[in-house]
PyMOL Python script that loads the backbone (N, CA, C, O; Angstrom):
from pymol import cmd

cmd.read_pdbstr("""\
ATOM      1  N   UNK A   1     103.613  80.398 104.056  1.00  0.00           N
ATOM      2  CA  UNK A   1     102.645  80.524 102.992  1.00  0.00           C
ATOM      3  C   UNK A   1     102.110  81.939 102.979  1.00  0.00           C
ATOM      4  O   UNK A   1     101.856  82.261 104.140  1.00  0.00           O
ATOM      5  N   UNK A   2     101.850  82.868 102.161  1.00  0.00           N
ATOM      6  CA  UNK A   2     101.632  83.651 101.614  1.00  0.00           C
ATOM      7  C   UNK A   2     100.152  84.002 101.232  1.00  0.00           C
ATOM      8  O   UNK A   2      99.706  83.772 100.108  1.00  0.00           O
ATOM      9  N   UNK A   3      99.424  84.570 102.232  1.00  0.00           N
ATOM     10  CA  UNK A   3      97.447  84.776 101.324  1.00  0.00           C
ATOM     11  C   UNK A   3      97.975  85.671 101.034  1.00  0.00           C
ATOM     12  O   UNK A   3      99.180  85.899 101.134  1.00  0.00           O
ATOM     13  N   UNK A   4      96.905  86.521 100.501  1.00  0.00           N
ATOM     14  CA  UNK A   4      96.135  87.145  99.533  1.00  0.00           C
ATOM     15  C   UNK A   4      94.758  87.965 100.243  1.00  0.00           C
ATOM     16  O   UNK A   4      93.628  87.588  99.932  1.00  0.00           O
ATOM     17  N   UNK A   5      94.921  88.903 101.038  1.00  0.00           N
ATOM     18  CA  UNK A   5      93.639  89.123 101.950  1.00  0.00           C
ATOM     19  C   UNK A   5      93.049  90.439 101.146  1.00  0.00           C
ATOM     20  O   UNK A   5      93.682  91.271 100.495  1.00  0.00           O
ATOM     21  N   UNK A   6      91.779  90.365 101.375  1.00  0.00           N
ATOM     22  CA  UNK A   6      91.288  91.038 100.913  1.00  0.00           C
ATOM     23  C   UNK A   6      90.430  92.092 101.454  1.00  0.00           C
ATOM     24  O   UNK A   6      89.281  91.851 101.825  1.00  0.00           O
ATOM     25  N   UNK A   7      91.060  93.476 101.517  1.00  0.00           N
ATOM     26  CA  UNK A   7      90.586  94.455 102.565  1.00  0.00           C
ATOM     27  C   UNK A   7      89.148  95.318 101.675  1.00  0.00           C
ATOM     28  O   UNK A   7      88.782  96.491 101.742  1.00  0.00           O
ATOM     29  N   UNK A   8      88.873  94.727 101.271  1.00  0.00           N
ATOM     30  CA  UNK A   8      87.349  95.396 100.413  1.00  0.00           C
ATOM     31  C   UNK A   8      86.646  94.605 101.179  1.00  0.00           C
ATOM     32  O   UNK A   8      85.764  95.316 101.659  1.00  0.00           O
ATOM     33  N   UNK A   9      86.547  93.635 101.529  1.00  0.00           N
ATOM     34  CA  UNK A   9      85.313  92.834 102.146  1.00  0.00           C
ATOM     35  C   UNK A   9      85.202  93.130 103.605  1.00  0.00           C
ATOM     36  O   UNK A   9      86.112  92.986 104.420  1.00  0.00           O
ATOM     37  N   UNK A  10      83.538  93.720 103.944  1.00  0.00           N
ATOM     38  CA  UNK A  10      83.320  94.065 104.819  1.00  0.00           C
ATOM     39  C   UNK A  10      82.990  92.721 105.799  1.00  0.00           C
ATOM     40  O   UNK A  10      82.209  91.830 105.464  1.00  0.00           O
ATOM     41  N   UNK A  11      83.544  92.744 106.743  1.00  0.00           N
ATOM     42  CA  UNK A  11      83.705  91.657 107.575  1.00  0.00           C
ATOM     43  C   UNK A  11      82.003  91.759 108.636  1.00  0.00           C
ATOM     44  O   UNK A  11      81.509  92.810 109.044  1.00  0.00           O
ATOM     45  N   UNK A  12      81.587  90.736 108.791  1.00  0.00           N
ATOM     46  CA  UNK A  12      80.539  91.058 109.468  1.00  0.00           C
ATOM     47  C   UNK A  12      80.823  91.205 111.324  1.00  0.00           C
ATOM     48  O   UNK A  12      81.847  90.733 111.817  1.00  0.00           O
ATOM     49  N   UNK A  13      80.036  91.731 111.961  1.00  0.00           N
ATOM     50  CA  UNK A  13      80.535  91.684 113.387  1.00  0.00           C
ATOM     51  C   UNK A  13      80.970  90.460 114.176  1.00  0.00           C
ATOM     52  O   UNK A  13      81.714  90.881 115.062  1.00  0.00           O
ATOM     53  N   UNK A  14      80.846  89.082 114.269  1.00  0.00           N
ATOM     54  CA  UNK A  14      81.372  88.267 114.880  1.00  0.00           C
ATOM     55  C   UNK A  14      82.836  87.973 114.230  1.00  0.00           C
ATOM     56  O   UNK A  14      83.729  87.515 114.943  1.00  0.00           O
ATOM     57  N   UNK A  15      83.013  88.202 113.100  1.00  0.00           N
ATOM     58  CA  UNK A  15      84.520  88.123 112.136  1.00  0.00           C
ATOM     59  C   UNK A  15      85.414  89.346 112.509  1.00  0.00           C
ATOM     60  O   UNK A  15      86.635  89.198 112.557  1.00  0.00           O
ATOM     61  N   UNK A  16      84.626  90.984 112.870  1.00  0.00           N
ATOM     62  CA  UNK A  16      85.038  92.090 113.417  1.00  0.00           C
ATOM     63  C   UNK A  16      86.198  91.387 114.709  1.00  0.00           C
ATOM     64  O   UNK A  16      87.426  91.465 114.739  1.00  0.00           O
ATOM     65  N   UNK A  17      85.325  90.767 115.608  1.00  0.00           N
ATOM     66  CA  UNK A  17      85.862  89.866 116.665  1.00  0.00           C
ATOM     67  C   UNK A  17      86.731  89.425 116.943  1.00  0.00           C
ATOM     68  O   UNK A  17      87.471  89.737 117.875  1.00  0.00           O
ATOM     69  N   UNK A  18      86.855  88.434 116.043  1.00  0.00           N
ATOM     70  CA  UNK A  18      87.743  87.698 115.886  1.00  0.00           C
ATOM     71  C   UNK A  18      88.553  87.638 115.045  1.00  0.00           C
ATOM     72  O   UNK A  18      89.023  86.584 114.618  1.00  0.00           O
ATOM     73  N   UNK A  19      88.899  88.941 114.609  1.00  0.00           N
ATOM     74  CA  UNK A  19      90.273  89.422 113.303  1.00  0.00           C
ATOM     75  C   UNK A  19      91.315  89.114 113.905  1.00  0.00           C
ATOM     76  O   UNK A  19      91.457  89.153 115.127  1.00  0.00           O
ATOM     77  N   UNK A  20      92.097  88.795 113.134  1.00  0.00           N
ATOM     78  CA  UNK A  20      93.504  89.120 114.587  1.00  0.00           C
ATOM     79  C   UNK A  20      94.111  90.116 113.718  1.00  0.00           C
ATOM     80  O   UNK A  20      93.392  90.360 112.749  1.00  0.00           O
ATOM     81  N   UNK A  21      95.455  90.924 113.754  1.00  0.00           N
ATOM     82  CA  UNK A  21      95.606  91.515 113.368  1.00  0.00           C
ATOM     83  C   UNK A  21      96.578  90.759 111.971  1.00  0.00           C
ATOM     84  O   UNK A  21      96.980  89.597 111.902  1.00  0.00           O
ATOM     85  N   UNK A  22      96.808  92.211 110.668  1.00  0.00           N
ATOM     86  CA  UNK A  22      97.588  91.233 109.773  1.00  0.00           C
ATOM     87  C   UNK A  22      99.198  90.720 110.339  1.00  0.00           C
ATOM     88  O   UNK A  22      99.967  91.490 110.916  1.00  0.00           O
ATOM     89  N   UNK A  23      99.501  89.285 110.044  1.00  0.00           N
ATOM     90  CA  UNK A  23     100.760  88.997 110.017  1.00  0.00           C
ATOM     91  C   UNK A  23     101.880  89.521 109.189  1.00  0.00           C
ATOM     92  O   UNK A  23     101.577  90.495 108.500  1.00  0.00           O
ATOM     93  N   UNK A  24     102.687  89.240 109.131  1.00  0.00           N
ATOM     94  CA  UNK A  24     104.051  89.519 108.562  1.00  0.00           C
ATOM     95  C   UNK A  24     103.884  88.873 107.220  1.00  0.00           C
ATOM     96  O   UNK A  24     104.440  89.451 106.287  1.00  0.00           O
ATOM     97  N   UNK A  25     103.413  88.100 107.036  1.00  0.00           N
ATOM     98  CA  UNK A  25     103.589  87.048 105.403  1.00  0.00           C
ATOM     99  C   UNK A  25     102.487  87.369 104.846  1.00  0.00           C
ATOM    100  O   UNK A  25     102.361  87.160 103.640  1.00  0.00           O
ATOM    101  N   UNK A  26     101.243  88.058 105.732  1.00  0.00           N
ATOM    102  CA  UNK A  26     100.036  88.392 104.410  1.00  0.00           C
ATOM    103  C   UNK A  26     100.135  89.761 103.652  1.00  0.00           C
ATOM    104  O   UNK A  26     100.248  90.937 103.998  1.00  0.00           O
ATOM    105  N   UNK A  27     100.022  88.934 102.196  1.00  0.00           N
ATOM    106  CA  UNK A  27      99.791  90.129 101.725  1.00  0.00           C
ATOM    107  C   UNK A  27      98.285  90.829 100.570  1.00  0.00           C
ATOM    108  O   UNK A  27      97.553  90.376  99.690  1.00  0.00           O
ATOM    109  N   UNK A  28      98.501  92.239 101.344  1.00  0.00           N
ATOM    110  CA  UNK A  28      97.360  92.774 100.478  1.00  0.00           C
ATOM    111  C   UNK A  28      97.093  92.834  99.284  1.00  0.00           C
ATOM    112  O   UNK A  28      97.940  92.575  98.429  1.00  0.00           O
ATOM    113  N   UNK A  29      95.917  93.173  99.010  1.00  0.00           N
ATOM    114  CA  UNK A  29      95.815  93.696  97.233  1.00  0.00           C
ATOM    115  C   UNK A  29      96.315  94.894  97.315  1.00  0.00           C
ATOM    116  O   UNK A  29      97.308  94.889  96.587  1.00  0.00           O
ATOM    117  N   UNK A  30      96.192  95.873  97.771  1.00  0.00           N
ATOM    118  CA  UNK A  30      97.452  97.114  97.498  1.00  0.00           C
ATOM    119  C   UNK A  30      98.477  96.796  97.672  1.00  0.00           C
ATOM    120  O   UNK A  30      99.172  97.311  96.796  1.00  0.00           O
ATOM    121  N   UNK A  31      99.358  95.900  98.667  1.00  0.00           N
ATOM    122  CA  UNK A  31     100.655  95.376  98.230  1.00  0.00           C
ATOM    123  C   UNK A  31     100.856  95.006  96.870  1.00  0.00           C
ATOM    124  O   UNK A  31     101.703  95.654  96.255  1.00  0.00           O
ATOM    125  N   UNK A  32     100.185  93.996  96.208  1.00  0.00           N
ATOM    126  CA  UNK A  32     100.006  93.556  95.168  1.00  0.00           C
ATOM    127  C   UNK A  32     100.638  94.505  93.981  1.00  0.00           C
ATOM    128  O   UNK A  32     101.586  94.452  93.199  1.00  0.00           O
ATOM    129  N   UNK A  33      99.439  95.506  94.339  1.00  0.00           N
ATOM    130  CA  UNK A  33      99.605  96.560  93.126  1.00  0.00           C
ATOM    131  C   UNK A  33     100.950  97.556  93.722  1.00  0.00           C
ATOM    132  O   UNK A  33     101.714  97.914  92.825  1.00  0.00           O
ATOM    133  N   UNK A  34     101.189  97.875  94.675  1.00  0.00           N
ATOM    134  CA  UNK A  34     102.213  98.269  94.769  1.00  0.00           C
ATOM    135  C   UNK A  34     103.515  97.513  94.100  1.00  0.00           C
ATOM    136  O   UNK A  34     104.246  97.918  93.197  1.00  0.00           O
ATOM    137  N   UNK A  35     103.554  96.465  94.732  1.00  0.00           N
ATOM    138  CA  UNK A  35     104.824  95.668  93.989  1.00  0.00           C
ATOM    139  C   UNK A  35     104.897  95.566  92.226  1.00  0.00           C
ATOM    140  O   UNK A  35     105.967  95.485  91.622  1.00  0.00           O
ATOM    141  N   UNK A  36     103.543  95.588  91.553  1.00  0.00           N
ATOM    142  CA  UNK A  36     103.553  95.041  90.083  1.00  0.00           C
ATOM    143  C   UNK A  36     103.964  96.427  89.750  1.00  0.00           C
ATOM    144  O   UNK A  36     104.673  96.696  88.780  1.00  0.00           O
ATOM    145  N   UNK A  37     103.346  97.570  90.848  1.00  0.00           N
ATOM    146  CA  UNK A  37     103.279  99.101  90.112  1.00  0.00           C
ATOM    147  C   UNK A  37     105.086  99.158  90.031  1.00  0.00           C
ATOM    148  O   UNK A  37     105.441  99.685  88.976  1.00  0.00           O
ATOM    149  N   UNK A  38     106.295  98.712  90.954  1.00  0.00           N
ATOM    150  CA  UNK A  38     107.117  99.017  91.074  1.00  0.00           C
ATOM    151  C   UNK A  38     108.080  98.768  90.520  1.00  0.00           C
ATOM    152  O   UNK A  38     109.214  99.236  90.417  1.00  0.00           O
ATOM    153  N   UNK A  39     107.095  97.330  89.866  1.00  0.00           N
ATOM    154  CA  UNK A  39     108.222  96.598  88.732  1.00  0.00           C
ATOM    155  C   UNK A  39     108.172  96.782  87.251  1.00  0.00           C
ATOM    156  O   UNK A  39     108.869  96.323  86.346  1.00  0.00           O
ATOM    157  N   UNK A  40     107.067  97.649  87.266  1.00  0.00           N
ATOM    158  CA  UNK A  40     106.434  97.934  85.863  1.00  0.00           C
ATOM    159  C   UNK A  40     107.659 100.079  86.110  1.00  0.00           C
ATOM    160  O   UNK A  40     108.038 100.750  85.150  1.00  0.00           O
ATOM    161  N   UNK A  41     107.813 100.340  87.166  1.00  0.00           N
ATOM    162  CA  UNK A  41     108.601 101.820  86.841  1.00  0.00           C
ATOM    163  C   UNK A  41     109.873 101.130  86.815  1.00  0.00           C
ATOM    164  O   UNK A  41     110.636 101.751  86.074  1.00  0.00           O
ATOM    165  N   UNK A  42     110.554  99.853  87.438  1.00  0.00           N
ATOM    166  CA  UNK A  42     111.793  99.800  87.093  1.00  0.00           C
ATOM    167  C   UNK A  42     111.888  99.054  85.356  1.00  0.00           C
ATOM    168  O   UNK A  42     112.828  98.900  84.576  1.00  0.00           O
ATOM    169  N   UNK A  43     110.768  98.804  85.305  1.00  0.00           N
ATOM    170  CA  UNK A  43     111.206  98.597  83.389  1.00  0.00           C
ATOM    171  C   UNK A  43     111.082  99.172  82.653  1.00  0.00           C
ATOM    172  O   UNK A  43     111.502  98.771  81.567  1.00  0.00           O
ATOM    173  N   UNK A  44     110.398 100.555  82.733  1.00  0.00           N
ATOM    174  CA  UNK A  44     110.433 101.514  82.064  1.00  0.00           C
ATOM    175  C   UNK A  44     111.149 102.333  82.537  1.00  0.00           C
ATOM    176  O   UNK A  44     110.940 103.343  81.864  1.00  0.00           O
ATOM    177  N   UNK A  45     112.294 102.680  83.706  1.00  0.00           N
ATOM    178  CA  UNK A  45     113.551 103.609  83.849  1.00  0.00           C
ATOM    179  C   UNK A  45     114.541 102.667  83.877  1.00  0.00           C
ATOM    180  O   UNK A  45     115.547 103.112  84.429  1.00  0.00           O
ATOM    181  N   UNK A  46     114.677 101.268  83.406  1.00  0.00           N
ATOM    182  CA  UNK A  46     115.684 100.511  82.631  1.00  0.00           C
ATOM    183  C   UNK A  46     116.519  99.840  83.973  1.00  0.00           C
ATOM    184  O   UNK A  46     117.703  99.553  83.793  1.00  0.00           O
ATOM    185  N   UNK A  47     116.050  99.648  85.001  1.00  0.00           N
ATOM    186  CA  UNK A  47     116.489  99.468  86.148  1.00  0.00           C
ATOM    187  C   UNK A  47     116.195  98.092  86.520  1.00  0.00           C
ATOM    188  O   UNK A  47     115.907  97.789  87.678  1.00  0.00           O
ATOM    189  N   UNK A  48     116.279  97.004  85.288  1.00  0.00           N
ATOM    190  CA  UNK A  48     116.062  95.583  85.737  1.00  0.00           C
ATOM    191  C   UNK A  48     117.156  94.914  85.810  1.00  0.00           C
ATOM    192  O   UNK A  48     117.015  93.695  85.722  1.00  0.00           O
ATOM    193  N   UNK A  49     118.633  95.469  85.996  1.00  0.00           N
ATOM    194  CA  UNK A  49     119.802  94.567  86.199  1.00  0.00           C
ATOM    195  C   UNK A  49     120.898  95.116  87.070  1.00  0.00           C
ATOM    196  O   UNK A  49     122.106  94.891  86.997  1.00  0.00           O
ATOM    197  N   UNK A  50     119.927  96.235  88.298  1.00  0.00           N
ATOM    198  CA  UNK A  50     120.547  96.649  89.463  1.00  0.00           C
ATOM    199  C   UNK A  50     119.609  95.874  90.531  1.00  0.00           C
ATOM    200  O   UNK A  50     118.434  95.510  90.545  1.00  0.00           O
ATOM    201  N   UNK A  51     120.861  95.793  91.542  1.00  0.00           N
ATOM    202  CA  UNK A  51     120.547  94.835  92.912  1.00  0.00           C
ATOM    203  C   UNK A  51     119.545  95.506  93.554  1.00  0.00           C
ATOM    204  O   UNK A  51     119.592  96.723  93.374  1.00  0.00           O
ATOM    205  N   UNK A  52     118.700  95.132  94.207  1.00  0.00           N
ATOM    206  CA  UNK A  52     117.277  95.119  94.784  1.00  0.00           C
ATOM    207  C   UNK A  52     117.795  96.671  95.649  1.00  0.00           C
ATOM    208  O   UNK A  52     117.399  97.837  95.683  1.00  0.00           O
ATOM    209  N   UNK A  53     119.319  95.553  96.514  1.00  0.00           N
ATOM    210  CA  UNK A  53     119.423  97.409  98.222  1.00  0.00           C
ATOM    211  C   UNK A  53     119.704  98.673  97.142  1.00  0.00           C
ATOM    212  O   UNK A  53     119.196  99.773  97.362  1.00  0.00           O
ATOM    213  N   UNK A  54     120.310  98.504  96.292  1.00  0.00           N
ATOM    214  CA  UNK A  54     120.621  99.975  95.322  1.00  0.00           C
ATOM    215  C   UNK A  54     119.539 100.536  95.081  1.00  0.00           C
ATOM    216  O   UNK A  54     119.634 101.732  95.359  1.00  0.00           O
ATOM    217  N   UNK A  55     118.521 100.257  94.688  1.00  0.00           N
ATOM    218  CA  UNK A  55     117.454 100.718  94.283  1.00  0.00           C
ATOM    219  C   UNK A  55     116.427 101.433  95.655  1.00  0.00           C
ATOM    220  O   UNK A  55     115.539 102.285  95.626  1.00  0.00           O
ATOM    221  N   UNK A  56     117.066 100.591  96.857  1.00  0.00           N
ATOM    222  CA  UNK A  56     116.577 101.116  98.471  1.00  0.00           C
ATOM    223  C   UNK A  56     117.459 102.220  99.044  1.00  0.00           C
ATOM    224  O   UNK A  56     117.158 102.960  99.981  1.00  0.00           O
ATOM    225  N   UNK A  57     118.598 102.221  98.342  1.00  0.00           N
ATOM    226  CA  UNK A  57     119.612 103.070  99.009  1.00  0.00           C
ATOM    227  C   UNK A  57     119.871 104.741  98.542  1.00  0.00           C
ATOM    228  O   UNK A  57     120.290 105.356  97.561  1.00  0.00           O
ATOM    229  N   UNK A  58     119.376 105.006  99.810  1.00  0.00           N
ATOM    230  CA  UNK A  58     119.902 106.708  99.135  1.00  0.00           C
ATOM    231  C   UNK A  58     121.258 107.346  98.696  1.00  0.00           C
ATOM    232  O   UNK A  58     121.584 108.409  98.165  1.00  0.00           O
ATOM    233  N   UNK A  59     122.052 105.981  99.251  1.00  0.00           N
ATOM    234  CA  UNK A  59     123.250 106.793  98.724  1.00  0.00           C
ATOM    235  C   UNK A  59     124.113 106.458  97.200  1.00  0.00           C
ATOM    236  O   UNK A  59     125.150 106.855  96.669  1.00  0.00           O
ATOM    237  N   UNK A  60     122.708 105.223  96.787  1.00  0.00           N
ATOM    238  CA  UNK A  60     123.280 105.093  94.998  1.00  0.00           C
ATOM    239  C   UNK A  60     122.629 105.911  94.481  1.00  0.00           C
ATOM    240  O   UNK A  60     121.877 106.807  94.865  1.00  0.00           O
ATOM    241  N   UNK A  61     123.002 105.508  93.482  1.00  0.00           N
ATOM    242  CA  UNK A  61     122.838 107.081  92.229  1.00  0.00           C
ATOM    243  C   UNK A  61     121.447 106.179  91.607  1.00  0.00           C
ATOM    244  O   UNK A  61     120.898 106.859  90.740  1.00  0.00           O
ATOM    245  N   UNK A  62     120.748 104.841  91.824  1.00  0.00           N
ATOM    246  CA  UNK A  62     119.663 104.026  91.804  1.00  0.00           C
ATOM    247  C   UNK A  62     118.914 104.295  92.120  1.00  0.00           C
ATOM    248  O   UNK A  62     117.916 103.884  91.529  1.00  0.00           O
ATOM    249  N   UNK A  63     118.736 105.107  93.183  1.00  0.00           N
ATOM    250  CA  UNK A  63     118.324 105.315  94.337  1.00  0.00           C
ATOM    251  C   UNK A  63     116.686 105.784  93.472  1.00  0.00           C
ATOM    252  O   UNK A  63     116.699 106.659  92.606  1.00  0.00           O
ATOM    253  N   UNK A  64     115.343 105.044  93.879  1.00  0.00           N
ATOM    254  CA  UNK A  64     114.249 105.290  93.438  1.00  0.00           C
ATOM    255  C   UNK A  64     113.452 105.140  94.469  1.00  0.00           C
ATOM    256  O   UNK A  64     113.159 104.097  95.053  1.00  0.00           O
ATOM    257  N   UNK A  65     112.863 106.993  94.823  1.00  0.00           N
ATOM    258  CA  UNK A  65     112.029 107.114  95.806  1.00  0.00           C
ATOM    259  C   UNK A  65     110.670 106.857  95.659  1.00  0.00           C
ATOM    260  O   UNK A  65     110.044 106.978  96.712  1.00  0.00           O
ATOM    261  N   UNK A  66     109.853 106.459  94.437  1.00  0.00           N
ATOM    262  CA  UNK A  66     109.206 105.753  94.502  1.00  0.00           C
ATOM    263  C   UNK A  66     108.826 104.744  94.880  1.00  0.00           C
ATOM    264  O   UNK A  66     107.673 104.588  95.282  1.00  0.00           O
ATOM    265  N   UNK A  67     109.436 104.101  94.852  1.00  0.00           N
ATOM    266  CA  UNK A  67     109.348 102.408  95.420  1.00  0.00           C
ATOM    267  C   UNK A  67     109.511 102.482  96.801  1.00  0.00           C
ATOM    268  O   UNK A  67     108.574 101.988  97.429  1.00  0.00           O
ATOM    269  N   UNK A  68     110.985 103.242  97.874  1.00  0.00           N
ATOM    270  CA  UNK A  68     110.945 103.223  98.722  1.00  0.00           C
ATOM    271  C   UNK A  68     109.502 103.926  99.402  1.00  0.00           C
ATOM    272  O   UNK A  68     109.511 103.746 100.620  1.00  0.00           O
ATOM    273  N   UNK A  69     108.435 104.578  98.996  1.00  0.00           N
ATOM    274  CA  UNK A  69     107.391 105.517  99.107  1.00  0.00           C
ATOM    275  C   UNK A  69     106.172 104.426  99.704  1.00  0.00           C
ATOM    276  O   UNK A  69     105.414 104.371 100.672  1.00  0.00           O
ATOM    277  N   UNK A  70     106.562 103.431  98.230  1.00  0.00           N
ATOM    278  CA  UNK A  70     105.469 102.248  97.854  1.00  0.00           C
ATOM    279  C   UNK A  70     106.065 101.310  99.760  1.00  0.00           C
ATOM    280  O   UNK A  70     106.102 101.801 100.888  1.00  0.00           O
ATOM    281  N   UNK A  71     106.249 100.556  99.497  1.00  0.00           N
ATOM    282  CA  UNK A  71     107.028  99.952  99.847  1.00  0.00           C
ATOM    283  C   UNK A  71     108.319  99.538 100.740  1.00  0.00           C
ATOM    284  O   UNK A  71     109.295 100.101 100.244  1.00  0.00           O
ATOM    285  N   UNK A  72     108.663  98.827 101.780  1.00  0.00           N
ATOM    286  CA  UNK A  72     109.945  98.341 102.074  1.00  0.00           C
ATOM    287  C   UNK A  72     110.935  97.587 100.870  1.00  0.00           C
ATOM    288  O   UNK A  72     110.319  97.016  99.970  1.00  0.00           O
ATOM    289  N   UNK A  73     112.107  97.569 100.833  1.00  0.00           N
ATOM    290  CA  UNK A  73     112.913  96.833 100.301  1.00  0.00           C
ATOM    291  C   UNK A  73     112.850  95.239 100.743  1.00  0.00           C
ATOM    292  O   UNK A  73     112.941  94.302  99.950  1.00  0.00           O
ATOM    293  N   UNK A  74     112.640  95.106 102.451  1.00  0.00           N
ATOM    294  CA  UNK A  74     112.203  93.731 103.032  1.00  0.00           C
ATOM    295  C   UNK A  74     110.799  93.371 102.137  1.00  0.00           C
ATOM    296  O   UNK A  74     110.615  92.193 101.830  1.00  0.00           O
ATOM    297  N   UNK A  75     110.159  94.041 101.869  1.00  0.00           N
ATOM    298  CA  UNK A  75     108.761  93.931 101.908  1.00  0.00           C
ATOM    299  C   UNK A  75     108.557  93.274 100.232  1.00  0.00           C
ATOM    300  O   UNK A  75     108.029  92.234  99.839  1.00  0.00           O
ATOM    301  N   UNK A  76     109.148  94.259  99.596  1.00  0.00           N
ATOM    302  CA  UNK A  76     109.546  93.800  97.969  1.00  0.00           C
ATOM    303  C   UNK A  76     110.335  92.372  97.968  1.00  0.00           C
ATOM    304  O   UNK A  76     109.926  91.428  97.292  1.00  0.00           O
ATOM    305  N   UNK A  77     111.319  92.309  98.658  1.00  0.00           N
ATOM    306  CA  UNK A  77     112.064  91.078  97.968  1.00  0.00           C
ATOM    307  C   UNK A  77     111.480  89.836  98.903  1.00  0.00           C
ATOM    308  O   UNK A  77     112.064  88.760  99.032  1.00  0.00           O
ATOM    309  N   UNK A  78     110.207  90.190  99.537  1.00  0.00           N
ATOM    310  CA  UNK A  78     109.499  88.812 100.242  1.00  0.00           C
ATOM    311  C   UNK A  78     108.367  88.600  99.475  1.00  0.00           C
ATOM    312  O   UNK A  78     108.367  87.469  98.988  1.00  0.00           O
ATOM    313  N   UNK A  79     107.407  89.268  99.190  1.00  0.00           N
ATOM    314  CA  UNK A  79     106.746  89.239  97.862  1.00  0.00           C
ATOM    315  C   UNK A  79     107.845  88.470  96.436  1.00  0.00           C
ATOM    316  O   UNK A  79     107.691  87.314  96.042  1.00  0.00           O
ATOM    317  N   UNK A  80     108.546  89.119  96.064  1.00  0.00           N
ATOM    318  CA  UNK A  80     109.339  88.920  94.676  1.00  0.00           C
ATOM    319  C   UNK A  80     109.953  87.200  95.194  1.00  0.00           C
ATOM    320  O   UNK A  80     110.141  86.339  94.335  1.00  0.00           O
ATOM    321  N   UNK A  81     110.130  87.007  96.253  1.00  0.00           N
ATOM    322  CA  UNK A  81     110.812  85.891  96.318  1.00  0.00           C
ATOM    323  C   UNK A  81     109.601  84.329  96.610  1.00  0.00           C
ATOM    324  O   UNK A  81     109.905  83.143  96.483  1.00  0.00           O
ATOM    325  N   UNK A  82     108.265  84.908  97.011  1.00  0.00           N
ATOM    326  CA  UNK A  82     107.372  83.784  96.890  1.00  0.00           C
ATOM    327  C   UNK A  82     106.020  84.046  95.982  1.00  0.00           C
ATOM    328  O   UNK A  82     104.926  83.511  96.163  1.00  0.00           O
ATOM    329  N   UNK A  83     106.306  84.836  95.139  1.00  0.00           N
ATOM    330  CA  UNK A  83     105.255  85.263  94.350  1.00  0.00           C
ATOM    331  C   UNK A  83     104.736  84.274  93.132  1.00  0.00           C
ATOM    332  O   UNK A  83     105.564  84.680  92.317  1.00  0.00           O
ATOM    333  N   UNK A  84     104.131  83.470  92.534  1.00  0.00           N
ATOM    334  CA  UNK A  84     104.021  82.252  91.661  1.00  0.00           C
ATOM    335  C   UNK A  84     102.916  82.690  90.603  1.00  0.00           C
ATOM    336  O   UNK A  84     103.126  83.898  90.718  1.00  0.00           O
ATOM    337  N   UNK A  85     102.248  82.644  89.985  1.00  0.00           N
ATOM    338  CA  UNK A  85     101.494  82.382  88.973  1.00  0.00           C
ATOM    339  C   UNK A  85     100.598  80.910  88.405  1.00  0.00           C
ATOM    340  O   UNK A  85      99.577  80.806  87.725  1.00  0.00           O
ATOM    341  N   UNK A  86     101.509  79.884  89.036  1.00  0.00           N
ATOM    342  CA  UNK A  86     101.271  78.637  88.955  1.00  0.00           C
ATOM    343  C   UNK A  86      99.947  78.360  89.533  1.00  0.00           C
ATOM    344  O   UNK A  86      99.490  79.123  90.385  1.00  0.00           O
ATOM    345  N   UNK A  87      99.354  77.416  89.168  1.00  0.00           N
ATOM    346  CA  UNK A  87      98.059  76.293  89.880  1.00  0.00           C
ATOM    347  C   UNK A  87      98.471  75.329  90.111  1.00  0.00           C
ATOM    348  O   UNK A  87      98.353  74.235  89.560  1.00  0.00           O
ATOM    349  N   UNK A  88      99.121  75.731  91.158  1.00  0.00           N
ATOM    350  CA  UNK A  88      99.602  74.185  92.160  1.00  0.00           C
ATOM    351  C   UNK A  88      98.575  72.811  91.966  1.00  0.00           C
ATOM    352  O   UNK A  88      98.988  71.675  92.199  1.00  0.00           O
ATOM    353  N   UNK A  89      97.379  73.056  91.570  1.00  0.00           N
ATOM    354  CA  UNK A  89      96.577  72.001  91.534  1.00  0.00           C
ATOM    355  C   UNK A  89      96.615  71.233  90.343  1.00  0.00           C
ATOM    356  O   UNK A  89      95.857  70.322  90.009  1.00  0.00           O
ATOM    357  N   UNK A  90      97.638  71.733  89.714  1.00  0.00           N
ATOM    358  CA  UNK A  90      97.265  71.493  87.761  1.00  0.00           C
ATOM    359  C   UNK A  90      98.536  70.563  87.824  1.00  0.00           C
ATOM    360  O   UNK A  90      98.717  70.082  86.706  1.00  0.00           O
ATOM    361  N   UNK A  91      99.423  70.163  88.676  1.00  0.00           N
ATOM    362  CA  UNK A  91     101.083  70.036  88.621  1.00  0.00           C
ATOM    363  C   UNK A  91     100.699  68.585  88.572  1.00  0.00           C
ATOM    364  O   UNK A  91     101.571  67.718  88.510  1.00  0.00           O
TER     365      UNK A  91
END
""", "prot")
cmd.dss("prot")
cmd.show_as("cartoon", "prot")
cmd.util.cbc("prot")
cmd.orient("prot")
């Protein structure tokens, strides 16, 4: 499962405490915007029907150092692959 953490909120000192550090599956609100920012430059440089590693790889001619800048390629297609919109509660 996938949060949503939110690094604007100042944690008070007993929460300081007991943070643990972030896991592997949470993701930030700058992830967030990183990923929407990355999918919003591959639709405006026309790059929505090349494979995810081309776009990671320096040695295609795809090759967009932006995103790799933003971002992992792991990091993008784990976001992109559990990302929903839905209200699970509404189903």
């Amino acid at each position: 499962m996938i949060r949503l953490i939110d690094l604007n909120v100042i944690p008070n000192e007993k929460q300081l405490n007991q943070r643990q550090p972030l896991i592997k599956n949470e993701i930030t609100i700058d992830e967030i915007y990183a990923f929407i920012g990355i999918l919003i430059l591959f639709g405006i440089t026309k790059k929505i029907h090349v494979r995810i590693d081309e776009l990671w790889s320096e040695k295609s001619i795809h090759f967009t150092p932006f995103a790799v800048a933003a971002m992992s390629r792991e990091r993008f297609q784990l976001i992109a692959l559990n990302i929903t919109f839905d209200d699970l509660g509404t189903s």
